[in-house]
C-alpha positions in Angstrom: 19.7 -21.4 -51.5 19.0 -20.7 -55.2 19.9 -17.6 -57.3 17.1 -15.8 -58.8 18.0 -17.7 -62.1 16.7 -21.2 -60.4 14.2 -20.6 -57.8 13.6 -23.2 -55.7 9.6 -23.8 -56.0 8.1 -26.5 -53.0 4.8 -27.8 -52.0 4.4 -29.4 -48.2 2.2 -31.4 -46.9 4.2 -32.2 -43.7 5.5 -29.4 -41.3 8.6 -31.4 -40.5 9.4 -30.8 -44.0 8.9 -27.0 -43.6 11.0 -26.9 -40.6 13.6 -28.3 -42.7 13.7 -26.3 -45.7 13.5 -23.1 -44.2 16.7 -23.8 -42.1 18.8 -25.0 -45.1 17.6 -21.5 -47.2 16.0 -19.3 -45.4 15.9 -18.6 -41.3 15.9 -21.5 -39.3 12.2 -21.5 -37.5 10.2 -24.2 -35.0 6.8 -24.9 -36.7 3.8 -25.7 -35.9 0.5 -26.5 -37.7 -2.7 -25.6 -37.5 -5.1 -27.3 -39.2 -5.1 -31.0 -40.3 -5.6 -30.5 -43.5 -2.0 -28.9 -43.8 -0.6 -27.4 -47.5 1.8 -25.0 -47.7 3.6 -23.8 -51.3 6.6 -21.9 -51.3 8.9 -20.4 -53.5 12.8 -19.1 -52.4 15.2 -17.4 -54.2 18.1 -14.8 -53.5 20.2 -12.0 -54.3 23.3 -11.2 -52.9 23.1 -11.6 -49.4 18.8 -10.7 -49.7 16.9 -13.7 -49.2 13.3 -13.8 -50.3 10.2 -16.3 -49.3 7.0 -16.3 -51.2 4.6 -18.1 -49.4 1.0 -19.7 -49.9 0.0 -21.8 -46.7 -2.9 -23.3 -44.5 -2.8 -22.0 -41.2 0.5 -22.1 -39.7 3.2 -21.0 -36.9 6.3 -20.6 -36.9 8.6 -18.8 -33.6 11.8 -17.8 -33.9 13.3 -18.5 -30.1 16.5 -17.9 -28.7 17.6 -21.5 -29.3 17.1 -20.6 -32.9 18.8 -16.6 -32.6 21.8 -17.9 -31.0 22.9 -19.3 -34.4 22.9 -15.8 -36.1 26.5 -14.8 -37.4 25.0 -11.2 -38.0 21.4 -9.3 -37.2 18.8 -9.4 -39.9 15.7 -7.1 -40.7 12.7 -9.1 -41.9 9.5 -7.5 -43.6 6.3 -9.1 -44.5 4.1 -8.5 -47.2 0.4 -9.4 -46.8 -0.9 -10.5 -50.2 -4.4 -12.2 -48.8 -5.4 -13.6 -45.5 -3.9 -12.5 -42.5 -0.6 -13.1 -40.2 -0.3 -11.9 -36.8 3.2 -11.2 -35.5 4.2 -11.3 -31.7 7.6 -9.7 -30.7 8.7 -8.3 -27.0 5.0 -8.5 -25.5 3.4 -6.6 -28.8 1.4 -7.8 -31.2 0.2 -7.0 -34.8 -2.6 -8.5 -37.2 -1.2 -7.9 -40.6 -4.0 -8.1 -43.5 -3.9 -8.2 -47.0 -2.2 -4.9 -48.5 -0.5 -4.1 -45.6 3.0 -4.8 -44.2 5.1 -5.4 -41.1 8.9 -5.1 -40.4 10.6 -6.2 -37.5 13.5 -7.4 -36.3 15.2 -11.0 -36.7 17.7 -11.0 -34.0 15.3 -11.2 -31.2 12.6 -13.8 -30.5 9.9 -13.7 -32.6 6.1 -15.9 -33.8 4.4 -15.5 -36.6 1.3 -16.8 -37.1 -0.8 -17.2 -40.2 -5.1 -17.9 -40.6 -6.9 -19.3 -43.7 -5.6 -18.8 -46.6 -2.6 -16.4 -45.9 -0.4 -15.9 -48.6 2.9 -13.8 -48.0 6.2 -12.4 -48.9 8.6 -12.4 -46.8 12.2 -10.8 -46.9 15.7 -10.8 -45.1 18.6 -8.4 -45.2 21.6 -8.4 -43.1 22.1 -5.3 -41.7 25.5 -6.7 -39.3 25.5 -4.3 -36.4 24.8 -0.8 -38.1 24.1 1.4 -35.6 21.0 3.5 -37.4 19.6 0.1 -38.2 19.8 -1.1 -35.0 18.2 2.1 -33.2 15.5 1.6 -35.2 14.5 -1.9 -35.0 15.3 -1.5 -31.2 13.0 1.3 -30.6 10.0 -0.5 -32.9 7.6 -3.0 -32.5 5.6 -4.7 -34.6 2.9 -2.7 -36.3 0.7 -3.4 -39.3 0.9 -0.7 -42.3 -0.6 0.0 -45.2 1.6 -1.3 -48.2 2.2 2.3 -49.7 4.8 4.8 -51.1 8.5 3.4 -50.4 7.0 -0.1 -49.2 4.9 -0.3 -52.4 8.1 0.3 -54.5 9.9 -2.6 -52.4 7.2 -5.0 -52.6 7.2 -4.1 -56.7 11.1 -5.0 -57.0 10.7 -8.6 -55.3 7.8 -9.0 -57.3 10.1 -7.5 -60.4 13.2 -9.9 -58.6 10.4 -13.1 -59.2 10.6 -12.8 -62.6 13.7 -13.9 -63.6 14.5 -10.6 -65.5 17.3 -9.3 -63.6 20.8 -10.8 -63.7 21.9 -12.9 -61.4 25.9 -11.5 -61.6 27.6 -10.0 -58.8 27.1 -6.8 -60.0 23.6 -6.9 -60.5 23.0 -8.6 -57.5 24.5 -5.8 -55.5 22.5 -3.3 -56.7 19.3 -4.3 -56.4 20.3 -5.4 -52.5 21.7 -2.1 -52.6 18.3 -0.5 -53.8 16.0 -2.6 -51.9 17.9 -1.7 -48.6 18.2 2.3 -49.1 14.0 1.9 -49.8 13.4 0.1 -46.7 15.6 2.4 -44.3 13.8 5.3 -45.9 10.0 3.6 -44.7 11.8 2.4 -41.4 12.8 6.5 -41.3 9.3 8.1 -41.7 7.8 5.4 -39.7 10.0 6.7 -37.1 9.2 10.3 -37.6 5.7 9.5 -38.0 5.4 7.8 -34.5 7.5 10.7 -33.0 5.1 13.2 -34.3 2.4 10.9 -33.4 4.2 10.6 -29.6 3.8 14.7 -29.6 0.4 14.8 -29.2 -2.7 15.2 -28.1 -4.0 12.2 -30.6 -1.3 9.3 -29.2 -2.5 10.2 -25.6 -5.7 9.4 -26.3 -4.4 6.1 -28.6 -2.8 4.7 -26.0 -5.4 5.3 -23.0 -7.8 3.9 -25.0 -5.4 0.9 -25.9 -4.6 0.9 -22.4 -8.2 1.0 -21.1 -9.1 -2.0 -23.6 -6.3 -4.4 -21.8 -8.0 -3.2 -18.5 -11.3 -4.0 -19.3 -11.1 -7.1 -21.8 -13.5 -8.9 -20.2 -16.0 -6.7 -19.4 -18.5 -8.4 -22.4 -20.6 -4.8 -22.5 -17.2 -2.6 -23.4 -18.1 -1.5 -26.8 -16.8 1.9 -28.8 -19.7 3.7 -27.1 -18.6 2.7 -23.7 -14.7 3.0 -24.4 -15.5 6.5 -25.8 -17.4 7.4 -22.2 -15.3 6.2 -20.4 -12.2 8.4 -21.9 -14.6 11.7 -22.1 -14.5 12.1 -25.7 -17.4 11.9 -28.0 -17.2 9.0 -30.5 -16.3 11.4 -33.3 -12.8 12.4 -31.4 -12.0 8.6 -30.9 -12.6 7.6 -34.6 -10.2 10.3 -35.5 -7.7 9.6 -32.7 -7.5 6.1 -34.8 -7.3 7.5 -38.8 -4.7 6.8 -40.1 -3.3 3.8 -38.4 -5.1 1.3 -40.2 -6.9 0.4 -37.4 -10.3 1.5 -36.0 -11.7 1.3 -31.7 -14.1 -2.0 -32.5 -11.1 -3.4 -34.3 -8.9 -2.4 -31.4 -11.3 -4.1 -29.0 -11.8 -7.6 -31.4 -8.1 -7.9 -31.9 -7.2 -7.8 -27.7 -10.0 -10.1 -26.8 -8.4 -12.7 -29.5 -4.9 -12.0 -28.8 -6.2 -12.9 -25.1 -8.1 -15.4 -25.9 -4.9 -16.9 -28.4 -2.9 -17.1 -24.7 -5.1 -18.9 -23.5 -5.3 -21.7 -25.9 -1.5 -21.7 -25.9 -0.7 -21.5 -22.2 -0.1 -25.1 -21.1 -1.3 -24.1 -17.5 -5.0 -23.5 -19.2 -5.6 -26.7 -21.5 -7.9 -28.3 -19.7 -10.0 -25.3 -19.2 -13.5 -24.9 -21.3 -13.3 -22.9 -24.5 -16.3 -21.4 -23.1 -14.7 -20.0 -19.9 -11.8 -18.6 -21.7 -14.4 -16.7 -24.5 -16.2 -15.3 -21.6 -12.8 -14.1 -19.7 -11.9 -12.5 -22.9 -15.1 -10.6 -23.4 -16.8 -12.8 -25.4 -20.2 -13.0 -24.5 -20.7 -16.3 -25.8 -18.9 -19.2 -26.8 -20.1 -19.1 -30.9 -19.2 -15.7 -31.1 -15.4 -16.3 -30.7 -16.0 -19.8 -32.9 -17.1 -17.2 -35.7 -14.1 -14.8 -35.6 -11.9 -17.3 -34.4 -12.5 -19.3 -37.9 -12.9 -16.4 -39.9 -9.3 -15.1 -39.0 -7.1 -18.4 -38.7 -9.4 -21.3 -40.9 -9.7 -23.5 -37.6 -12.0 -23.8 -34.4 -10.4 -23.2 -30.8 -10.4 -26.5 -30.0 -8.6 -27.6 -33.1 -5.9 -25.1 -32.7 -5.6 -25.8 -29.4 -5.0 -29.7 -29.9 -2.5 -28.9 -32.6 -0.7 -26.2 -31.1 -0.3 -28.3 -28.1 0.6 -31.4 -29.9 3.1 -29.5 -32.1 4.6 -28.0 -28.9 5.2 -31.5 -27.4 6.7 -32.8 -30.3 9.3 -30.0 -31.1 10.6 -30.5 -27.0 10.2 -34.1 -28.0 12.8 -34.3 -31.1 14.8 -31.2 -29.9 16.4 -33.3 -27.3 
């Protein structure tokens, strides 16, 4: 890994060569790609023990397994920073679709995939946190969530950016304190996130967030379940539901678009289903046709299901392959 003073700047065109990279200087990760037109630029640099990734890429995956975890010599926090495009991250059976001004942090020491669509461009950090207890009762008790890139997250995203330029020092001194920094910034948003959810967990508004989350899973592939429907069927007006979702960067038709992909995504992935018809799959999601999830399919991850299917599959097969 380079200091901040000589940041290491790469360009891929092969995802073998990703792989690779990001084990020598950053987290070591199983990739797959996406599309076959595959380009990914990155740049890495550190300070102190923080390592940063700025990433520009073509869509992508990368999972963080247990093979991979069982390497770590201490636990790590990771955050990502959505500049464009959009990055879904799955962790312990939850999901999140990050988008472009908003952020994500989770937690490194437990299996992980991150997946990016067309055009994604990112930021991605890692701090050591060793086994602090508050850190670890945080990360424990959270799950991937997408948030908008505000107040102390805004300030930490302006300090890498600040970091990129080659303006601070790269002693041992300075280094510390701008890990220093960076980490009492992020366990203040990793704080009020935590209050915030408790506050949320208090009332009348997360009842209703998660029976209508709930509901959704239920019913994904009912094809007629629309916010009207959802609303009905949880005996609020459509008002109450849109207000039940302020604030949380998400809204019900969002809610309802998001599961039937996230099904749809297992689907394509799960080996036992590869030979099934993208059209069955669409309809078992919700979709009511097979061109409707081609359009948001695209629109969110620059390929068609059939292509991400092929690669996915084929990228599978070849990690098991040289892995042995």
């Amino acid at each position: 890994m380079t200091n901040n003073d000589g940041m290491a700047c790469k360009a891929f065109t092969d995802i073998g060569k990703v792989h690779e990279t990001l084990e020598e200087v950053f987290l070591p990760m199983s990739m797959s790609a996406l599309d076959s037109q595959f380009q990914t630029s990155a740049k890495f640099w550190q300070m102190g023990t923080l390592r940063i990734a700025s990433v520009s890429t073509t869509p992508m995956r990368a999972i963080r397994g247990k093979h991979e975890i069982s390497f770590l010599e201490t636990d790590y926090c990771k955050v990502l920073f959505q500049i464009a495009g959009t990055s879904m991250i799955e962790q312990g059976g939850n999901s999140a679709i990050v988008s472009a001004g908003e952020f994500s942090v989770y937690d490194a020491a437990r299996p992980y995939s991150l997946t990016s669509g067309k055009n994604s461009r990112f930021i991605s950090l890692i701090l050591p946190i060793g086994h602090a207890v508050e850190w670890r009762q945080l990360l424990e008790n959270s799950r991937p969530v997408a948030l908008p890139t505000q107040g102390l997250a805004h300030l930490i995203l302006q300090s890498v950016l600040y970091l990129s330029t080659g303006a601070v020092g790269t002693d041992p001194h300075s280094a510390h304190g701008v890990q220093a920094s960076i980490t009492a910034l992020l366990l203040g948003e990793l704080r009020q996130h935590a209050q915030a959810v408790r506050r949320r967990d208090s009332g009348h508004r997360c009842v209703l967030l998660d029976a209508a989350e709930r509901y959704v899973v239920q019913n994904i592939a009912d094809s007629e379940l629309t916010v009207g429907s959802l609303a009905q069927s949880l005996h609020v007006s459509r008002r109450t539901l849109f207000n039940a979702f302020s604030g949380t960067g998400q809204t019900p038709y969002g809610t309802i678009l998001d599961a039937r992909i996230e099904t749809f995504v297992r689907m394509l992935e799960d080996p036992a289903q590869r030979n099934r018809s993208i059209t069955e799959m669409a309809i078992e999601a919700g979709f009511s046709e097979a061109s409707q999830i081609n359009r948001h399919f695209k629109k969110r991850f620059g390929a068609t299901p059939t292509a991400y299917r092929e690669f996915y599959h084929s990228a599978t097969s070849f990690t098991r392959t040289t892995s042995r």
